[in-house]
C-alpha positions in Angstrom: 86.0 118.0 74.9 88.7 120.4 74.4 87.1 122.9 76.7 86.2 120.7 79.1 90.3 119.1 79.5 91.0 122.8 79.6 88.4 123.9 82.2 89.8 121.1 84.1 93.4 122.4 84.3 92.5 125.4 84.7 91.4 124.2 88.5 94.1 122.3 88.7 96.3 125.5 87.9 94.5 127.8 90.1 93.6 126.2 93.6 95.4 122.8 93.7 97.9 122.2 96.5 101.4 120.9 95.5 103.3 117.9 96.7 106.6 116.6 95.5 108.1 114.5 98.5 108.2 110.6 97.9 106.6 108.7 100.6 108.1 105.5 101.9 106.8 102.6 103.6 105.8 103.4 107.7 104.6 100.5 110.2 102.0 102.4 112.5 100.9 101.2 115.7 97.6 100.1 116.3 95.7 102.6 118.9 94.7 101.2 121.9 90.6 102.1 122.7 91.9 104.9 125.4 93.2 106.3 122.5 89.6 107.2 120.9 87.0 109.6 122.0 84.2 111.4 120.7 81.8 108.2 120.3 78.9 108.9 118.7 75.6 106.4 118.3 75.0 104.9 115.1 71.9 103.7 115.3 68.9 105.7 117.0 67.3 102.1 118.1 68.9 99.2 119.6 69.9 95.9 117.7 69.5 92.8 119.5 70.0 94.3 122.4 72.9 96.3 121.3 74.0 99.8 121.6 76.3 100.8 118.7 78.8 103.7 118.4 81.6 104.8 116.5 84.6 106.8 117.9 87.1 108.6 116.5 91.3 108.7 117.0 92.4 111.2 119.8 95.8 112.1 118.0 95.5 111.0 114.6 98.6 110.5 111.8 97.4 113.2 109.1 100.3 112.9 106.6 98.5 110.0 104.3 101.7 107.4 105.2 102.3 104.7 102.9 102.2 101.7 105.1 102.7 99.0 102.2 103.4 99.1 98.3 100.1 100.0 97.1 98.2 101.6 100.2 98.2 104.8 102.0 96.5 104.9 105.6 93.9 107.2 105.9 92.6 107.0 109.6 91.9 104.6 112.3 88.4 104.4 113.9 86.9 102.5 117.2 83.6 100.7 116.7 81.9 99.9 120.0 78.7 97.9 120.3 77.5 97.6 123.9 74.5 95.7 125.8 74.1 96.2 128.9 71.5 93.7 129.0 74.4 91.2 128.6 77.0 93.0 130.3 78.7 92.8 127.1 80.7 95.4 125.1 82.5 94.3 121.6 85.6 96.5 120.5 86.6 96.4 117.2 89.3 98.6 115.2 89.5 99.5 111.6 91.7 101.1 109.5 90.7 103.3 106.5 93.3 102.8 103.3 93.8 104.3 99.8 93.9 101.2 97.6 96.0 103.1 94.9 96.6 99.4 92.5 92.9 98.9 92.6 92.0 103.1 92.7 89.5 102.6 95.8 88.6 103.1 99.5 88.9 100.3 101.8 88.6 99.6 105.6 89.5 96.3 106.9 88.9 94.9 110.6 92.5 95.1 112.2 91.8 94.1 116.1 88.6 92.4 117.8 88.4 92.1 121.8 85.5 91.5 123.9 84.6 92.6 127.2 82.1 90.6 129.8 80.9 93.1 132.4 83.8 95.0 132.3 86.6 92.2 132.2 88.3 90.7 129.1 87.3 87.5 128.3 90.6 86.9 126.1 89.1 86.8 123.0 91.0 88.9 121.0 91.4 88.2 117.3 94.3 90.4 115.0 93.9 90.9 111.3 90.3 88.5 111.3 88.9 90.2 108.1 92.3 89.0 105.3 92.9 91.1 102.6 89.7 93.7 104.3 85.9 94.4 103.0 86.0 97.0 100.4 83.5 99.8 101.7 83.7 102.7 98.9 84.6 102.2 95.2 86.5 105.3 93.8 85.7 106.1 90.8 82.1 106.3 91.9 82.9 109.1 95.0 84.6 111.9 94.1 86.2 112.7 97.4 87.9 109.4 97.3 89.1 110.0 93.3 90.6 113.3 94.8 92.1 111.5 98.0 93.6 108.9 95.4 95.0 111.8 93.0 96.7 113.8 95.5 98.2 110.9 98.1 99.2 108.2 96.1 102.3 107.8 95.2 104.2 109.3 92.4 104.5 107.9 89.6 108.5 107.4 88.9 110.4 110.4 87.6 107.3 112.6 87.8 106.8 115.5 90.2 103.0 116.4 91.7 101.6 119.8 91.7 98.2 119.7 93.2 96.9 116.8 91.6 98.7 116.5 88.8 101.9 114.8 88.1 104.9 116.7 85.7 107.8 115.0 84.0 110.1 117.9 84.7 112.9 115.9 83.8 111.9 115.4 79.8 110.3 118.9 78.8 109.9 119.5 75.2 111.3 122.9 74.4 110.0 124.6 71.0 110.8 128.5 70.4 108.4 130.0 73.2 106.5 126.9 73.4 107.4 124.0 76.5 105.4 120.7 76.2 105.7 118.4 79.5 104.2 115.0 79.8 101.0 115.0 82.3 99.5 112.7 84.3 96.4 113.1 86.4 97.1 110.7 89.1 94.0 108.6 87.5 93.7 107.2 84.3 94.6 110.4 81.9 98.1 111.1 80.6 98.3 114.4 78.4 100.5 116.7 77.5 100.6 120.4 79.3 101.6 122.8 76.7 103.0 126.6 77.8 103.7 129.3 76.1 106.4 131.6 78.2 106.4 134.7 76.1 102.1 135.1 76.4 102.1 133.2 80.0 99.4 130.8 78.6 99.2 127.3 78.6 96.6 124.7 77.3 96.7 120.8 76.6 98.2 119.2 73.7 100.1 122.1 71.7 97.1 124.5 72.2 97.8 127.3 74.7 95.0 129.2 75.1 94.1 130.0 78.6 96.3 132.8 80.7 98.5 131.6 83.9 97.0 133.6 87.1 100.2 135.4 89.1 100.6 133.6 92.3 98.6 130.4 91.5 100.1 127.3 91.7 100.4 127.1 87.7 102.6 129.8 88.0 104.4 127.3 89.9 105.0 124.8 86.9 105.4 127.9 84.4 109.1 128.7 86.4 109.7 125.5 86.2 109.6 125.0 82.6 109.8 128.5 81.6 
């Protein structure tokens, strides 16, 4: 176990990307459908006489804002399905959120609008789909574990260094030794442990592994050190 929390850090140490600022809550505006391109078919055959695509945002907001308590946006994307059979073509937007209370990926259905050979029929429905339909449970994707780790929020008083969150503000100083109190931006709180002197560091009192020069542990070793 101990070698795998240490192989773990040691990542974390060496190629993580560090973030400190506290986000605050943003309102973002919807994107209109001339605001997508890059539509690409979903399906190879029709459905019911259906062609469906999905499209992506033009100029998309890349920062991970926090647009309510609990949720980071992610993206925005434009689903089209379109008969011409029917003249018809059915717009509908989602939005792609960090659920960081619930640790998951969701998308919710935030505008519908309809089109009859080429004109609007009005129909035009905002925030149909609630609370939204949960599409991806984090803790079984990795990519969205990371996503959770690294743009969620901090937890209060900490500060984030790649994924993992310091409590730079309460470091345990013994002799050579500095112990902060760690949190993964999951589930795991631990202790890092460094020694200055040796420029190694470890979890829970047992520095054992040596601090690469220029990596981003180096990073937390100034700042405790």
């Amino acid at each position: 176990m101990k070698k795998y929390l240490t192989l773990f850090l040691t990542s974390i140490f060496i190629v993580a990307c560090g973030s400190k600022n506290k986000k605050t809550v943003q309102e973002l505006p919807v994107p209109k459908k001339d605001q997508f391109h890059e539509c690409k078919q979903m399906e190879k055959e029709e459905i019911n006489s259906f062609v469906f695509f999905t499209c992506n945002e033009i100029d998309p907001v890349i920062d991970f804002p926090l647009v309510s308590e609990n949720k980071v946006h992610v993206a925005f994307f434009l689903r089209k399905a379109v008969s011409e059979l029917y003249g018809t073509t059915l717009y509908t937007t989602e939005q792609m959120l960090l659920d960081c209370e619930n640790k998951e990926v969701i998308k919710k259905t935030i505008d519908f609008k309809e089109t009859k050979n080429g004109i609007s029929n009005n129909l035009r429905i905002k925030n149909p789909s609630g609370k939204g339909i949960k599409v991806t449970k984090s803790k079984k994707d990795k990519t969205a574990r990371e996503l959770i780790q690294k743009h969620c929020p901090v937890r209060k008083g900490y500060e984030r260094i790649g994924t993992i969150q310091y409590d730079f503000k309460n470091i345990l100083k013994r002799g050579k030794l500095r112990n902060v109190s760690s949190f993964d931006g999951w589930d795991w709180d631990f202790t890092t442990t460094i020694d200055c002197k040796k420029m190694i560091f470890g979890i829970n009192d047992q520095p054992d592994t040596p601090i690469q020069p220029k990596s981003l542990g180096y990073s937390v070793f100034k700042k405790v050190c």
